[in-house]
N, C-alpha and C positions, 0 to 999 in steps of 0.2 A: 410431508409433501404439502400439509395444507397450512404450515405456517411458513411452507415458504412462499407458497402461492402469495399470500396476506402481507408477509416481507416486500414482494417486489410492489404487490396492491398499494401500500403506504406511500411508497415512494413516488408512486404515481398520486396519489393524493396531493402531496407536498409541493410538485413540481406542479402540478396544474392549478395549485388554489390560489384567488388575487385577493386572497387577506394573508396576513401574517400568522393570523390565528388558526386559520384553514393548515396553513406549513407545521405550525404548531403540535396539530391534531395527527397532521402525517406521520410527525416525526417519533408522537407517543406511539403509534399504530404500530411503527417499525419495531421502536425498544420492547413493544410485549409480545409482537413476533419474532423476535430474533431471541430472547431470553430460552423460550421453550426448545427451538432448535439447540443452544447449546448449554441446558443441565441436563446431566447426568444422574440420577441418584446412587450409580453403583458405581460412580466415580466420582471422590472426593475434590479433586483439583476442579471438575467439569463445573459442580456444585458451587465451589467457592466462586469461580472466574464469573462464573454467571450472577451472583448479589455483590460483587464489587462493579460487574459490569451493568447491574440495574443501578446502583446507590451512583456509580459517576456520573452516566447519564441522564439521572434524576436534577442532583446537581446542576448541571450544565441546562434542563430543560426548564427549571427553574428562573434559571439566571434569564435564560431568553423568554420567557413568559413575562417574567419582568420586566424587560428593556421594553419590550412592548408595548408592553402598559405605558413606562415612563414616559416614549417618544410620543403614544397617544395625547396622553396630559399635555407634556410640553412642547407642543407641535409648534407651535409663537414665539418659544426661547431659542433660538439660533444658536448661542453661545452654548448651552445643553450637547446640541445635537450631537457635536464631535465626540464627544465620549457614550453618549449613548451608541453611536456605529460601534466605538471599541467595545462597549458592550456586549452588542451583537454579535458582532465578529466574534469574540473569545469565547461565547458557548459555543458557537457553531464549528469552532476550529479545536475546543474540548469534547464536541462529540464524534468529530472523527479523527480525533488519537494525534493531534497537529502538537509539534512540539513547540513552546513550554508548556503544552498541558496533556503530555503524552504520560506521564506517571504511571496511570492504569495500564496502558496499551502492552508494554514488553510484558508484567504480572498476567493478564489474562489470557492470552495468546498462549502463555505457557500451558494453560490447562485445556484447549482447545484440542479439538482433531485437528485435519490437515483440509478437510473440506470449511468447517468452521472459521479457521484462520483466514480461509480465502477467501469466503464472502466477510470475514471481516477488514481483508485489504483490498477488497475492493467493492463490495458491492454498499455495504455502510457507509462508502465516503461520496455517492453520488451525490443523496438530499442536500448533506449538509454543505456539499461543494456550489451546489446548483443555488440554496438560498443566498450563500456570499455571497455566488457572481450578481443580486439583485442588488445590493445593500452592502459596499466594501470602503474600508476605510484607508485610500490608495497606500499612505506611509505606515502603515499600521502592518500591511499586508508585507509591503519590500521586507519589513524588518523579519517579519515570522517565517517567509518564506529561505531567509536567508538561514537564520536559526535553526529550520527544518533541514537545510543541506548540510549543516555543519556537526548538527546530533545526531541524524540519520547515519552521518557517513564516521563518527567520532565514536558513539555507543554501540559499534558490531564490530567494532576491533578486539576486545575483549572476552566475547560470547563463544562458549561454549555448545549453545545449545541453537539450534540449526530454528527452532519457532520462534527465538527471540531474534536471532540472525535474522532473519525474511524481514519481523518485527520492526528493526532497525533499517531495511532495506527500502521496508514501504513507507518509514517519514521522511528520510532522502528524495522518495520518490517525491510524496506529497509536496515537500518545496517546488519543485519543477513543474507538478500542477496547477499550484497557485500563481505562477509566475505563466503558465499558460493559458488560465483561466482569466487574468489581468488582460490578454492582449484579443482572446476572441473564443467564446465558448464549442467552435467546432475544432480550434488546437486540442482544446482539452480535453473534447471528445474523442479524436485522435488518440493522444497520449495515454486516456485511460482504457484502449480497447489494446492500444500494444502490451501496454504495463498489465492488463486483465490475463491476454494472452498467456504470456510470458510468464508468468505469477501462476497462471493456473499448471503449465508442464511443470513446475517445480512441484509445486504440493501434490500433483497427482501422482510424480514418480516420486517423493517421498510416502506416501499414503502405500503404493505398492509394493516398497522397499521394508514401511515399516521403520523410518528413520528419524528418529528427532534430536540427536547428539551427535556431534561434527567427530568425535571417534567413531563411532559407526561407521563410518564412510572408508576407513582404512583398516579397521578391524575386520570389519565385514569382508569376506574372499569374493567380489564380484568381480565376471567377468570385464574388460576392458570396452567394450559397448557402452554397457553399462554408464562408466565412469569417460567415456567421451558425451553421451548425451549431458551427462552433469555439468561436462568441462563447457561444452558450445552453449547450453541453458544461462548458464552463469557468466558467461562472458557476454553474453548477449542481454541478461538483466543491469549488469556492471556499464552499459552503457557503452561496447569497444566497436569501434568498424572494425571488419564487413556485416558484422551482425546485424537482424533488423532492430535490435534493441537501440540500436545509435541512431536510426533514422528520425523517430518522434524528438530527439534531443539536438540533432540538427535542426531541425527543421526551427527550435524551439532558441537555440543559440543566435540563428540567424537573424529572429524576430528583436531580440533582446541586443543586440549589435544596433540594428539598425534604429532604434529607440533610447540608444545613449547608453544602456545600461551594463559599462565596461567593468567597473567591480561585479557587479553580482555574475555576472559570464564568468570572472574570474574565480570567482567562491565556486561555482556551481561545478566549471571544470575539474577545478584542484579538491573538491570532496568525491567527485566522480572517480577519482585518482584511487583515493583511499577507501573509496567501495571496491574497485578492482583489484588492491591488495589485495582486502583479508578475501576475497573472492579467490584469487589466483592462488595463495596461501594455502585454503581445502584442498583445493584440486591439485596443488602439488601434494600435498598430504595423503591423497587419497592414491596417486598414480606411485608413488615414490616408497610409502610403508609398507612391509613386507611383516605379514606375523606365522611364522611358521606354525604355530599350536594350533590352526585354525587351519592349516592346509584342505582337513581332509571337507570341511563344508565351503563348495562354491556354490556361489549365487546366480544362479542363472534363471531369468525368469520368462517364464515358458506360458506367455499371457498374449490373449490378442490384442490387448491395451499397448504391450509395447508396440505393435505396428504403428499405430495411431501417434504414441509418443515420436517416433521412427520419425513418422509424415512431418508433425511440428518443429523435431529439431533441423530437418533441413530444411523446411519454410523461414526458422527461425536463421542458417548461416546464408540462403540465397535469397532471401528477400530485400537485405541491404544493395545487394548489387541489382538485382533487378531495379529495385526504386534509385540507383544511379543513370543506370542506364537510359531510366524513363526522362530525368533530368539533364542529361545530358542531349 
């Protein structure tokens, strides 16, 4: 509890300080709070995820300690600057797991709990999303953000494994934040309270299920409840109306329209496609496999957390309509 207090404490540090060096200081504060939250010593995987996940983000806080300095010095060389922003940018887009510099991100998540993975898709990517929007490099950003819809949505086709699944879900997302963080920081703020939302009923009914492999889900004898919350959960992270998962991406399609920006709508839609796939794919799998050796264990879970999950996933199917009807 008290390093996560000091987790959200850094953060606030970073956001509020008008040096670069003060953001700096934030962002170390974060990485030695967040390390102790997730080792483990009686778990090998927890152990490893955590000095891959100190050594990358060392790396990357490097690189911007650096750029720093540099822009300091050469504050009088104009022709510099442009690449010292790419500089910038690219630890700050390596610190929160932005693809091409996502490498770490599917490896360490694998070792994670389901709580851990969450504050690392989302609560890790505030700082580093908040310093960019100070300091961004416009073409720099189009192109990564575009990259991020297309590996996000390309590298969960394949996964077997339900933490690197989310994994893959939350750098898809990340394009769609930077592309909303470009047009006005309270879209983004939006987006990441839906995408937090949304993000959280999954990991918390995985955590209560005890799931982290996509046979699980058909293996497992759970009642059909069950596997309708997964179904409306999932289609509503996959970005489909009436869900309110499609609202923040409206909202965000409509901006990016009216700004010229007709290929990248078109990337964003048609990876949106192929998250809904392999999305639709589990939940047939899970409503459709039948394993008889397993008749005699069903899953029914007999928690006052489901009520609470209950509440969310119908906020989560009538919250699109409501926000129609508010628009209309």
């Amino acid at each position: 509890m008290f390093f996560l207090f000091i987790l959200i404490f850094s953060t606030l540090i970073s956001i509020s300080s008008n040096s670069w060096f003060g953001c700096w200081i934030g962002l170390e504060i974060n990485l030695l709070s967040f390390i102790p939250l997730i080792s483990n010593s009686s778990n090998l995987l927890s152990s490893e995820a955590s000095l891959k996940y100190f050594l990358t983000q060392s790396i990357a806080s490097i690189n911007f300690i650096f750029s720093i300095l540099l822009k300091l010095f050469m504050m009088k060389n104009f022709e510099i600057n442009n690449f010292i922003s790419i500089m910038i940018n690219s630890s700050l887009l390596m610190k929160m797991g932005s693809a091409p510099f996502h490498f770490w991100f599917p490896n360490i998540s694998e070792g994670l709990s389901w709580f851990n993975n969450f504050l690392l898709m989302t609560w890790q990517k505030i700082t580093p999303m908040i310093l960019l929007s100070y300091y961004f490099n416009k073409n720099f950003i189009m192109i990564i953000m575009i990259i991020n819809a297309i590996i996000g949505a390309i590298g969960g086709l394949n996964q077997t494994s339900l933490r690197k699944l989310m994994t893959f879900s939350s750098i898809n997302n990340l394009g769609w934040m930077l592309a909303s963080i470009m047009i006005s920081e309270n879209l983004w703020m939006f987006y990441l309270i839906m995408y937090s939302f949304l993000i959280s009923i999954m990991c918390f009914l995985f955590q209560l299920l005890n799931m982290f492999f996509i046979n699980q889900l058909f293996i497992s004898n759970m009642n059909y409840m069950i596997k309708m919350f997964l179904l409306i959960n999932f289609l509503s992270l996959g970005g489909l109306p009436p869900f309110i998962g499609f609202f923040p991406k409206w909202i965000l399609i409509n901006f990016l329209l009216t700004n010229n920006f007709f290929i990248t709508t078109f990337i964003f839609i048609m990876m949106s496609l192929i998250m809904l796939f392999f999305y639709i794919r589990i939940i047939y799998s899970s409503f459709m496999f039948n394993y008889i050796n397993l008749k005699w264990m069903k899953i029914y879970l007999k928690n006052k957390f489901m009520i609470l999950i209950n509440i969310l996933s119908f906020l989560s199917i009538s919250g699109m309509m409501l926000s129609t009807l508010i628009f209309l």
